[in-house]
MARBA-3410 file (N, C-alpha, C, O; in Angstrom, 1 decimal):
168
14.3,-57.5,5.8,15.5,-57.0,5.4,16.6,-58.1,5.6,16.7,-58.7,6.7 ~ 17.3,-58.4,4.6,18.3,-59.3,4.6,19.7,-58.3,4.2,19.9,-57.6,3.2 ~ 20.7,-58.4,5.5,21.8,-57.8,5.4,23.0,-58.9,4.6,23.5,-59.8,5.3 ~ 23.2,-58.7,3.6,24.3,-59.7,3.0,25.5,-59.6,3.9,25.9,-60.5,4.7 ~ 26.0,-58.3,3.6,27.5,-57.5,4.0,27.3,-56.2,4.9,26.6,-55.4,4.3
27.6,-55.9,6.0,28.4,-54.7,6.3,30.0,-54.6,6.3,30.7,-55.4,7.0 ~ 30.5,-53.7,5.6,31.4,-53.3,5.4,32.2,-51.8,5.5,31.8,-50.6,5.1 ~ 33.5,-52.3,6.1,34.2,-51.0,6.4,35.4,-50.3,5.4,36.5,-50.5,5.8 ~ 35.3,-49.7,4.3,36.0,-49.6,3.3,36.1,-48.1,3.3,34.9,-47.6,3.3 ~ 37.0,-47.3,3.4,37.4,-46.2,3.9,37.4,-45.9,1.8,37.6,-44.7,1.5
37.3,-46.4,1.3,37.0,-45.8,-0.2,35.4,-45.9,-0.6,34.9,-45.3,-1.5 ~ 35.0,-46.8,0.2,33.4,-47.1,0.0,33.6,-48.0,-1.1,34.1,-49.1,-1.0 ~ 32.8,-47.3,-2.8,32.6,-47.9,-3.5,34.0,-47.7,-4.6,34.5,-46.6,-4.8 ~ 34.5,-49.0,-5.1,35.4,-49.1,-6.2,35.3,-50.3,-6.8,34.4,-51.1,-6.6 ~ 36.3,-50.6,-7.6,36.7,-51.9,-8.1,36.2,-53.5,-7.1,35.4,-54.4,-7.5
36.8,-53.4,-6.2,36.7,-54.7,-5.1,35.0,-54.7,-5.4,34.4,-55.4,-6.2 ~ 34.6,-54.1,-4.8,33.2,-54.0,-4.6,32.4,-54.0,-5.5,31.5,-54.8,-5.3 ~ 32.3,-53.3,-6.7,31.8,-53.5,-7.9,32.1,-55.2,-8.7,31.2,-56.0,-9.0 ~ 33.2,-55.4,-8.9,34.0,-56.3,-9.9,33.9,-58.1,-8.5,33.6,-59.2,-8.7 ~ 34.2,-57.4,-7.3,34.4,-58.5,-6.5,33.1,-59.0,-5.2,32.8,-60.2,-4.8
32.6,-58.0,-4.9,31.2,-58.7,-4.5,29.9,-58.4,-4.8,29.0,-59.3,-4.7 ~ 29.8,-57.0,-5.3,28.9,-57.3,-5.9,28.2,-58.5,-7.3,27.0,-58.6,-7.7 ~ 29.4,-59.2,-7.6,29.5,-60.5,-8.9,29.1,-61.7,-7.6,28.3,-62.6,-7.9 ~ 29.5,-61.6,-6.7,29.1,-62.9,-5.4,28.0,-62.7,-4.9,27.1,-63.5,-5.1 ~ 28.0,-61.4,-3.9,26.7,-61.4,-2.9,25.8,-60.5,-3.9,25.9,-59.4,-4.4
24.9,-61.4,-3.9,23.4,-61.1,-4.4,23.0,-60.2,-3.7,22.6,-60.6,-2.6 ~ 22.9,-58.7,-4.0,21.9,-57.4,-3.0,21.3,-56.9,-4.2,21.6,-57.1,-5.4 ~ 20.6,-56.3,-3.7,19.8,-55.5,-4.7,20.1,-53.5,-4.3,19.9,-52.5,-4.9 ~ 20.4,-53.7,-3.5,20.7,-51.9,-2.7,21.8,-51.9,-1.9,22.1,-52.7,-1.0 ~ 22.6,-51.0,-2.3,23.8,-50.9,-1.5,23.7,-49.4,-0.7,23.8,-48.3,-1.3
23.3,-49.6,0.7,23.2,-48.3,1.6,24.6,-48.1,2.5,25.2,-48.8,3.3 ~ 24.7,-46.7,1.8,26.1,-46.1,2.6,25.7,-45.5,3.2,24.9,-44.6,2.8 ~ 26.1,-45.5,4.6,26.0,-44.8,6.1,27.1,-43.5,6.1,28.3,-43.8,6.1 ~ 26.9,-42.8,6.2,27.8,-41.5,6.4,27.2,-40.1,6.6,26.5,-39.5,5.8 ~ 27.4,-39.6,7.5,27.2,-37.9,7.4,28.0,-37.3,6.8,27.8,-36.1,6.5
29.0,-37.9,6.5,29.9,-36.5,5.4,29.8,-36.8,4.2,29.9,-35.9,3.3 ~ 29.3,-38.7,3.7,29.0,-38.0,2.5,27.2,-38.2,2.1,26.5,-38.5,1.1 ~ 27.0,-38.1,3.1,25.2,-37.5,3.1,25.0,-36.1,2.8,24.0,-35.6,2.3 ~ 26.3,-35.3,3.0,26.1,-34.1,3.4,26.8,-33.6,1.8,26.5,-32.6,1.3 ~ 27.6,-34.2,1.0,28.6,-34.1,0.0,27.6,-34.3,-1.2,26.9,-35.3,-1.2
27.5,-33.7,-1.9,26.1,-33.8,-3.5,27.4,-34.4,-4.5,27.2,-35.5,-5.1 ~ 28.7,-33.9,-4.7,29.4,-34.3,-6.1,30.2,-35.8,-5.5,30.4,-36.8,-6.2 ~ 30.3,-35.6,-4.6,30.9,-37.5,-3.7,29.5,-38.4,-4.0,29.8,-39.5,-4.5 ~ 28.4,-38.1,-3.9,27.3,-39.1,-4.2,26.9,-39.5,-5.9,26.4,-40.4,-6.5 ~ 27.4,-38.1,-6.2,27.3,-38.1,-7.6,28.3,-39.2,-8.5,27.9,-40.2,-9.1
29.6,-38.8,-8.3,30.6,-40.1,-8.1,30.2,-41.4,-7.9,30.1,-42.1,-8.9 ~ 29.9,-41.9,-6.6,29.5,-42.9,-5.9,29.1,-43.5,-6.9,29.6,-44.5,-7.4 ~ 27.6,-42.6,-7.6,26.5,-43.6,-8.1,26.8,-43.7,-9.4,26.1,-44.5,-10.0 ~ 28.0,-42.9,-10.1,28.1,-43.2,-11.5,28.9,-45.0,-11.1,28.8,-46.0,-11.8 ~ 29.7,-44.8,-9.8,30.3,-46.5,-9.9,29.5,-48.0,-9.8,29.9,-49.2,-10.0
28.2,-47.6,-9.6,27.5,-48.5,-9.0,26.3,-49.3,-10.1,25.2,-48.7,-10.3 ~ 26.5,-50.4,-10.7,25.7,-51.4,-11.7,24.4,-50.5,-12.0,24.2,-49.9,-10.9 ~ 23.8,-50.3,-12.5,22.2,-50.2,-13.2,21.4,-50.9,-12.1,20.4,-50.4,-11.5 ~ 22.0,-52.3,-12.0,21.0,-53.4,-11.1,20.8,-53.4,-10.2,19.9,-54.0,-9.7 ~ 22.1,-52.2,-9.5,21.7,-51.9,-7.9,21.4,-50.8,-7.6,21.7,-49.7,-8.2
20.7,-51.0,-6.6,20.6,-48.9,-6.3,20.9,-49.0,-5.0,20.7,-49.7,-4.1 ~ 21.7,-47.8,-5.2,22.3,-47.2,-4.0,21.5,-45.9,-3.5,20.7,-45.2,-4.2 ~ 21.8,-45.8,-1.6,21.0,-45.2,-1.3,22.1,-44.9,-0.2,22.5,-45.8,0.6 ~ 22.5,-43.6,-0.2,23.1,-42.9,0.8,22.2,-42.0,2.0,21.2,-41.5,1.8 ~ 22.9,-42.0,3.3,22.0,-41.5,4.3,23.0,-41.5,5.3,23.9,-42.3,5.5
22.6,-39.9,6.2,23.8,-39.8,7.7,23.0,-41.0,8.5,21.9,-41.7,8.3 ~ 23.9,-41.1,9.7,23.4,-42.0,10.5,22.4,-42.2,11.4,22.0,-43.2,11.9 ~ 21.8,-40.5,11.5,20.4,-40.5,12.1,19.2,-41.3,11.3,18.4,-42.1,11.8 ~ 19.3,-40.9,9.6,18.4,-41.4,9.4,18.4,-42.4,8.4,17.7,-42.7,7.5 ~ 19.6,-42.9,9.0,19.7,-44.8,9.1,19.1,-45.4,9.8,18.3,-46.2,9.4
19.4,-45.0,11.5,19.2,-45.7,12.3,17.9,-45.6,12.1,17.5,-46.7,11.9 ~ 16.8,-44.8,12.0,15.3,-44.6,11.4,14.8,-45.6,10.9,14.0,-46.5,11.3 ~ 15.6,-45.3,9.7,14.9,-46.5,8.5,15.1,-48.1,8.7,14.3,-48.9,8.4 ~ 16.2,-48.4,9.2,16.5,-49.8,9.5,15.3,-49.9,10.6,14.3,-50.4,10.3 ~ 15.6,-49.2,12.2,14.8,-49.6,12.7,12.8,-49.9,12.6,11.9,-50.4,13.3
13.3,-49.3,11.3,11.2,-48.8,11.5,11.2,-50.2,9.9,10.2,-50.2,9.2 ~ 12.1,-50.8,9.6,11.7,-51.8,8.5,11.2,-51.2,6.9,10.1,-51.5,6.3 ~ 12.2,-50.3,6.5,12.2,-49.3,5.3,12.5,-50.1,4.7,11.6,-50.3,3.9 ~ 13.9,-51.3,4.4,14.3,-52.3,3.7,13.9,-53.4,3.9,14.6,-54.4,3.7 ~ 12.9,-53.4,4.4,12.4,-55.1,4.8,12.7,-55.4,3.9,13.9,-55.9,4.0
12.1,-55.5,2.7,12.0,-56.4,1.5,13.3,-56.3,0.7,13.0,-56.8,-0.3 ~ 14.4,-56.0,0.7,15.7,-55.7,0.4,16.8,-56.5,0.6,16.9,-56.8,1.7 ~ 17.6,-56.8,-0.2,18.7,-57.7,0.0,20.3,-56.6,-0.1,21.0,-56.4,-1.1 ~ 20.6,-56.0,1.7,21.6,-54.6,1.5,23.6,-56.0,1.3,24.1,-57.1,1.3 ~ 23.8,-54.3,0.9,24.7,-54.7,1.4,25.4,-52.7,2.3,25.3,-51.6,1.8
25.8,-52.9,3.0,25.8,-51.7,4.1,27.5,-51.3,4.0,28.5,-52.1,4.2 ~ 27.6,-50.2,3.7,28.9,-49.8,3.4,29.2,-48.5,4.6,28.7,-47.4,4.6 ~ 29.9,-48.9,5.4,31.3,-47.8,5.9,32.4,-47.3,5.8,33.3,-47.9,5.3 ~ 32.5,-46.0,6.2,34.3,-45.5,5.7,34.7,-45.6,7.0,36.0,-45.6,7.0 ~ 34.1,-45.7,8.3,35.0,-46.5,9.6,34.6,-46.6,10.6,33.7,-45.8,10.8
34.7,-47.3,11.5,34.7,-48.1,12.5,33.7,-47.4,13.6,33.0,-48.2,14.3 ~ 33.7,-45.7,13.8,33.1,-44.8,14.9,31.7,-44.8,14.3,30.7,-44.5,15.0 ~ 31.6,-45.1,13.2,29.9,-44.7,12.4,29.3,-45.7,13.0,28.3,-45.5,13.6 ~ 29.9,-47.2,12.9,29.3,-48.2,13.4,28.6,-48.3,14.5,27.4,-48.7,14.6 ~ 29.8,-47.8,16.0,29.8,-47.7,17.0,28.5,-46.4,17.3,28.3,-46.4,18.5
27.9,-45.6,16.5,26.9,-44.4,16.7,25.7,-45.3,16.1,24.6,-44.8,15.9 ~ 25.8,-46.4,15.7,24.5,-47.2,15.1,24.3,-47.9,15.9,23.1,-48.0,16.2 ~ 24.9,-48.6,16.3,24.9,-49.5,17.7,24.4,-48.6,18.9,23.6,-49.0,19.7 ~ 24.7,-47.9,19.0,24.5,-47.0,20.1,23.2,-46.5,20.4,22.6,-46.3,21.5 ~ 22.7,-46.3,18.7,21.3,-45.9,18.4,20.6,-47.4,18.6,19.4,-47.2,18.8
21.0,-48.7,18.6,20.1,-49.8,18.9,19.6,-50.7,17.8,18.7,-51.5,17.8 ~ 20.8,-50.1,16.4,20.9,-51.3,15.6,21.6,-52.2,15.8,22.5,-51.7,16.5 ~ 21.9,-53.4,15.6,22.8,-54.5,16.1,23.4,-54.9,14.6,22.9,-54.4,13.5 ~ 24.4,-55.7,14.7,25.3,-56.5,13.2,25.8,-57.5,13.9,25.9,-57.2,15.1 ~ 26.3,-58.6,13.5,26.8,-60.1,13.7,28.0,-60.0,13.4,28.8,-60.5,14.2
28.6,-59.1,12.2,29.9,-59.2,11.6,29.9,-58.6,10.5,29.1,-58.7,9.5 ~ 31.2,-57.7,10.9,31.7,-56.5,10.4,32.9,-57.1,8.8,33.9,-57.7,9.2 ~ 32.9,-57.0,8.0,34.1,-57.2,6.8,35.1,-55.9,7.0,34.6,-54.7,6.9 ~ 36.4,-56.1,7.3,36.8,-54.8,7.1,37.2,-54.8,6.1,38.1,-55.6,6.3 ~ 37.4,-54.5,4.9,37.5,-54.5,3.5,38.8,-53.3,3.2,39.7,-53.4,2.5
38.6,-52.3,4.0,39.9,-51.3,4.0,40.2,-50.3,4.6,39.4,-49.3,4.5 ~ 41.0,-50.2,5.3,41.2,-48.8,5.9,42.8,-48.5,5.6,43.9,-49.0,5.8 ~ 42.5,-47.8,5.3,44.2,-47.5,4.3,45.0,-47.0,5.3,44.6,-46.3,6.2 ~ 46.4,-47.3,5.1,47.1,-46.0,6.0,47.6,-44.5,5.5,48.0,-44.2,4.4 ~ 47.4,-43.9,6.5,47.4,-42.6,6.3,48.3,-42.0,7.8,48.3,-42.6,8.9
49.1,-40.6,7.7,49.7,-40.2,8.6,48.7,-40.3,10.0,47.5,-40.0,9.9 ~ 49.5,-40.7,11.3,49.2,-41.1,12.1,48.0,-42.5,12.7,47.5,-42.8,13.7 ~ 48.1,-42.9,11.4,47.7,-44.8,11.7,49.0,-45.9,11.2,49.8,-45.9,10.3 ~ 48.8,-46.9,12.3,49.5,-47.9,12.3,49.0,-49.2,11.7,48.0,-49.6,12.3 ~ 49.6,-50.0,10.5,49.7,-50.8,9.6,49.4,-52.0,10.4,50.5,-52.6,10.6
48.4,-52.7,10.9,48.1,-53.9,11.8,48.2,-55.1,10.7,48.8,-56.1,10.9 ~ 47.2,-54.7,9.3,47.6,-56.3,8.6,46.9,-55.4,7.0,46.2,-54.4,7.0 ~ 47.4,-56.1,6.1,47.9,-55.2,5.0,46.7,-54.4,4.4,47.0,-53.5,3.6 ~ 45.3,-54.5,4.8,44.2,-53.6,4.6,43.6,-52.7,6.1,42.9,-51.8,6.1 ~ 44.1,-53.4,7.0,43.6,-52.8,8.1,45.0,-51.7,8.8,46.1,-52.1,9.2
44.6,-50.3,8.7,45.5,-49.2,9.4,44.8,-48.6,10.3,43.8,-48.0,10.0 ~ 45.2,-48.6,11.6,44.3,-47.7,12.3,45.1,-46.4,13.4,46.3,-46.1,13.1 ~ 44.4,-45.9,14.4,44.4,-44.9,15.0,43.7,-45.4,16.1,42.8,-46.2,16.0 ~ 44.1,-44.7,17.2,43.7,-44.7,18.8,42.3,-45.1,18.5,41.8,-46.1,18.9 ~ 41.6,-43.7,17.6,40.1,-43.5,18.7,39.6,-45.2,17.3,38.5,-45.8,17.5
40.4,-45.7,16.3,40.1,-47.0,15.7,39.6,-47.6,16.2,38.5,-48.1,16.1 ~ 41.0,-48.0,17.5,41.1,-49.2,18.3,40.0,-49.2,19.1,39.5,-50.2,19.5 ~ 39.6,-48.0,19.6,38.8,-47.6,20.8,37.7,-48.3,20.1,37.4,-49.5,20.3 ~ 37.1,-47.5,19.0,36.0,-48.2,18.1,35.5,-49.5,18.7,34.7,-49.8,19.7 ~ 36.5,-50.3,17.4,36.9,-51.4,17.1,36.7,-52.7,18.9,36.2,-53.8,19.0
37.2,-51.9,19.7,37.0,-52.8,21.3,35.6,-52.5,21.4,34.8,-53.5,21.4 ~ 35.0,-51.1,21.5,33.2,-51.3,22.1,32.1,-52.4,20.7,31.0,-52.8,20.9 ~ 32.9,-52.5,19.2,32.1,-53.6,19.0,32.6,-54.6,19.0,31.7,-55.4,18.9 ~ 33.7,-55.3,19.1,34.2,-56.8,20.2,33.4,-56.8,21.1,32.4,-57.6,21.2 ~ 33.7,-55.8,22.2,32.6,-55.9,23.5,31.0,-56.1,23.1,30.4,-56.9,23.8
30.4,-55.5,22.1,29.2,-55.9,21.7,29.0,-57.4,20.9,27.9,-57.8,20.5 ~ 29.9,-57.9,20.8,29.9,-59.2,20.2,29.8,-60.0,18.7,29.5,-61.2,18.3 ~ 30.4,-58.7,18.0,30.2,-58.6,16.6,31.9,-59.2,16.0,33.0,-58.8,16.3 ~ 31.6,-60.2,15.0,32.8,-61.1,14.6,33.5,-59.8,13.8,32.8,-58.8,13.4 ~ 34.6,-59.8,13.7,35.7,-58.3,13.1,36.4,-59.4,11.9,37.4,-60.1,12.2
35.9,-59.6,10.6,36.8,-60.6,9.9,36.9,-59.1,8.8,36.2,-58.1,8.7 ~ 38.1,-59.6,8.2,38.8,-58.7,7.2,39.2,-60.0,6.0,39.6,-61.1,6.2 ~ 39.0,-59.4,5.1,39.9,-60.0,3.3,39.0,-58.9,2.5,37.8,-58.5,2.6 ~ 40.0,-58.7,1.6,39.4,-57.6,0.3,38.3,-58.0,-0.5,37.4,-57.2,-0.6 ~ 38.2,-59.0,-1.1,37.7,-60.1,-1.9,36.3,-60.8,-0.9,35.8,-60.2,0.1
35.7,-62.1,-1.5,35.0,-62.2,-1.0,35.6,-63.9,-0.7,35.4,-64.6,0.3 ~ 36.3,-64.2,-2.1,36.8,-65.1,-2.4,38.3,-65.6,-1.4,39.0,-66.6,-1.4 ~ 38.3,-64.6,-0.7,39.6,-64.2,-0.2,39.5,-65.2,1.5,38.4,-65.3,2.0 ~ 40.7,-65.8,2.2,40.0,-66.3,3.2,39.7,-65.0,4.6,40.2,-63.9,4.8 ~ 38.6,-65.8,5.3,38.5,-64.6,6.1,39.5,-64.7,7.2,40.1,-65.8,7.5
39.8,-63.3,8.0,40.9,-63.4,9.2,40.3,-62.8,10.2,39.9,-61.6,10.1 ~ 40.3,-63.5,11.3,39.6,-63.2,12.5,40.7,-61.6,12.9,41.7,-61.9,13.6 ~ 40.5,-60.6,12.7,40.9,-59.2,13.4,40.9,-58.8,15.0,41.4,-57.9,15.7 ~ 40.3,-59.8,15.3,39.9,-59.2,17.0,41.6,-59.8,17.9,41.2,-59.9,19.0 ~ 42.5,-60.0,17.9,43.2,-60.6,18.4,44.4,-59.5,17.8,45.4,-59.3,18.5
44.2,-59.1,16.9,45.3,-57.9,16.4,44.8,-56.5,17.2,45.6,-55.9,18.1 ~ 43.3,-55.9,16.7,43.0,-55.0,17.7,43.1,-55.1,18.8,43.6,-54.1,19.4 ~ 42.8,-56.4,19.7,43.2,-55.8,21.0,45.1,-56.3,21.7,45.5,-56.1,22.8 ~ 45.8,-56.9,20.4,46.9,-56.6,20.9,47.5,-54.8,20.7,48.6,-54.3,21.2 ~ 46.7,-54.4,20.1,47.1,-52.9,19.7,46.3,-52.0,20.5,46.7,-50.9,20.6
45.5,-52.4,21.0,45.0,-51.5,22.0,45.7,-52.0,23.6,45.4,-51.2,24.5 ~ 46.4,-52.8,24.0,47.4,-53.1,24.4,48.5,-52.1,24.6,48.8,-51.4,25.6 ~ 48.9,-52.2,23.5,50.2,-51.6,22.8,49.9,-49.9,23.4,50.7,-49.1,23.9 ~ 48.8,-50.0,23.1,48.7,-48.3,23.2,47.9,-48.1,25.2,47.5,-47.0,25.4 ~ 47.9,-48.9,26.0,47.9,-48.9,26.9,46.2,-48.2,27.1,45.9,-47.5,28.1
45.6,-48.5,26.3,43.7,-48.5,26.0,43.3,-50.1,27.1,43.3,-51.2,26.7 ~ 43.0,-49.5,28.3,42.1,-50.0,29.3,40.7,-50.4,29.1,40.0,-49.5,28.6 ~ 40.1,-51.4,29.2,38.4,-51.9,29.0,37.9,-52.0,29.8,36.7,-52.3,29.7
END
């Protein structure tokens, strides 16, 4: 299994992703990690009308992600691994998959998150996130694009978990 991207995009699949990396990073399967929309039939339906002919997507909650990754279901696969946020990560890690580096690609703001840098908005239990995978050692870079330069994120999260008086 060759992971290109994981990515945290609180829209999942759209334009960026279709038009902007999937045109860059060469995958052949794009697996979305989610239980809500594992559990959603007209959101997958959606999903897959957005997604090229050339790729196949494959949606799954996180139990039986962590399964398939660990037992080598995509060996032969070139993913690219999509999130809508930061806590799903943190329940895959937890289960004893590992990642190098997270893309945060978008997390929109929404009532009761704070605007850290112009794609990344978060919330407490974000920040909380966001610190237990710093603490696991995973690079936090963000740009929309692929083309875009990357920005090291960990230095913003934990001045904001600071901010919010979030202890490690």
């Amino acid at each position: 299994m060759t992971i290109k991207i994981v990515r945290i995009d609180d829209r999942l699949i759209h334009g960026q992703i279709v038009q902007g990396w999937l045109k860059t990073v060469e995958v052949d399967k794009i697996l979305i990690i989610s239980d809500e929309v594992a559990n959603d039939e007209m959101q997958q339906i959606l999903l897959s009308m957005a997604v090229p002919s050339s790729v196949k997507l494959v949606i799954k909650n996180i139990k039986d992600a962590t399964y398939e990754i660990s037992n080598e279901v995509y060996e032969n696969d070139k993913l690219m691994i999509l999130f809508s946020n930061p806590q799903d990560i943190v329940r895959m890690i937890d289960n004893g998959i590992k990642f190098q580096s997270i893309n945060i690609g978008g997390m929109h703001y929404s009532h009761g998150k704070k605007q850290l840098l112009p794609n990344l908005s978060v919330d407490k239990n974000d920040v909380i996130s966001f610190l237990k995978l710093i603490d696991s050692g995973i690079e936090l870079e963000t740009r929309a694009l692929p083309q875009d330069e990357r920005y090291n994120a960990v230095n913003d999260i934990q001045k904001e978990a600071e901010n919010l008086g979030i202890n490690r």
